[in-house]
Every structure is written in C-alpha cells, then in structure tokens.
N, C-alpha and C positions, 0 to 999 in steps of 0.2 A: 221256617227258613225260606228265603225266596228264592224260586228259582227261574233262570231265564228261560223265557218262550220263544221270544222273536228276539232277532240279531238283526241290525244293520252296520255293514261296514264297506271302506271302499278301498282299491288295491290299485297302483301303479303300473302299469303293464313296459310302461317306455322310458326313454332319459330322456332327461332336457334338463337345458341350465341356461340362468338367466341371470342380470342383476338388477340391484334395488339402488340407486344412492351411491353406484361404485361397489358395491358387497356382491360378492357371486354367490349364487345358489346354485345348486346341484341338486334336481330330485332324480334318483335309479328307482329300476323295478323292483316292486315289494318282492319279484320269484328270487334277487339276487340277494336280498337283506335276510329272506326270512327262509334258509335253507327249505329245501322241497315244498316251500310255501305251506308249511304245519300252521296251522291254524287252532290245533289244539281244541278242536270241535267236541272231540269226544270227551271233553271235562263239563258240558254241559249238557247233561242227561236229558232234562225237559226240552229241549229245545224243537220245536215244531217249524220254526220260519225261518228262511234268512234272505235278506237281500242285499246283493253286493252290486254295486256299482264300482264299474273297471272305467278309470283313467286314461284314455286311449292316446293323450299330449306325448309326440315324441315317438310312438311304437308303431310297430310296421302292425297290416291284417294278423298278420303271421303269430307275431308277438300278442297279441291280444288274443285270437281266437284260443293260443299259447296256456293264458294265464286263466280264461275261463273254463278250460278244460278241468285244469287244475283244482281251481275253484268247487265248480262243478262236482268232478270225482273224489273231495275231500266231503263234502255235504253227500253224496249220494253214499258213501261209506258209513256214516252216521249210524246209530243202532235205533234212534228212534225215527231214522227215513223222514226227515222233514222236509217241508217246499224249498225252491230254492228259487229267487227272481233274479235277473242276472240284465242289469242294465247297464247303457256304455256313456261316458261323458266326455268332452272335448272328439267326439267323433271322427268331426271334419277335421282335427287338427293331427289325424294320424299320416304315419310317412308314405310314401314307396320305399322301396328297399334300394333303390338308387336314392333316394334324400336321407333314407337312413345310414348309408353307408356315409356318403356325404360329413352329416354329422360326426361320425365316429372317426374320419380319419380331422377335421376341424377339433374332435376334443382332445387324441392325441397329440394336433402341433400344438396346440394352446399346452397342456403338460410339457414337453419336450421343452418349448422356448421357457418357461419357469423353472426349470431344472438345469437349461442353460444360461440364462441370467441368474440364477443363486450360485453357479458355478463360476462365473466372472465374480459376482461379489466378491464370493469367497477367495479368488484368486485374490482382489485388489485387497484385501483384507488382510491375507497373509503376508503380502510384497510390503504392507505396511508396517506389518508388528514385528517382520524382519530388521527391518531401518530402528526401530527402537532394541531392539534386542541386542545389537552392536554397539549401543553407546554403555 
C-alpha cells in the first residue's frame, strides 16, 4: 500500500475579493474555513516532509505570522516529527493593519448596500403583486 512521505500544500492567511468579467470572487482564510486549521496530519503515518507555502494577498504580518504558527504547531505535533518548509507568496501584497481595516469596513458597505437594494426590490415587488391581488 502507498504511503505519503512528502506533502506540499498551500493556505490563505488574508481576504481579498476581486472580479473576472463582472463575477466577484471572494477568497477567506483557510484558519476561517478549516476550523482550528486541522489539517488532519496525523492520518498520515509515513509522512517525513511537508511544505506549506502561506498566501500572504490581503492579510496583515500579524495574520500570517498567525497561520504559520498554526501550521507550524500542527507538523511539529506529528508522531513521526517531520521537516517542515514554510514559504510566503504574494509577500509584497500583504496589508497594514490600517489598509486592512480599510478593506473590511469597504466589504461590509459593499454587503449592506446588496441587502439594501434586495430590500427595495423586494419592496417594489410586493407594492406590485399587491395591485394584482385587488383585481
């Protein structure tokens, strides 16, 4: 049976959202998807290597330093104590904690105004099927 030795994989540290052609995307931190960031290391026994490359687009020092910890102390728990390489990508693209605040109070009025424009809809929506309801 095969077993894994070397693992690579890479994790989200920040938010950012973007779009394609009019389509928004949303990527969050993988610590927010993947509760306490289990990774579920210990289902591979053999495992000697692993290198993670952290996603630094959108996340403050803080937040990254944050998720390699994490990382980090999930591998170094491991029962076969294996290497761990821990590399950063989009570096230059991480925030201050002033541009990250920034960000988050811009994704909440972005939410608020859709949740106020779905509530006008809906309002013209009902004032309309009122007028048919009457005849």
């Amino acid at each position: 049976m095969p077993r894994l030795e070397e693992l690579q994989f890479g994790v989200f540290a920040g938010y950012w959202s973007w779009q394609v052609n009019g389509v928004p995307f949303e990527q969050f931190p993988t610590k927010d998807e993947i509760e306490d960031l289990d990774l579920g290391l210990d289902n591979l026994l053999s495992l000697e290597k692993v290198t993670v490359t952290v996603d630094c687009l959108g996340a403050t020092a803080a937040e990254v330093q944050e998720v390699e910890a994490m990382v980090t102390r999930a591998v170094e728990n491991h029962s076969n104590c294996p290497t761990i390489k821990v590399d950063r990508a989009c570096e230059q693209d991480m925030l201050s904690d002033e541009e990250s605040e920034d960000l988050h109070q811009q994704h909440i009025q972005q939410r608020y105004h859709v949740l106020r424009s779905k509530d006008e809809l809906d309002a013209w929506f009902i004032a309309h099927l009122r007028s048919y309801r009457l005849l």
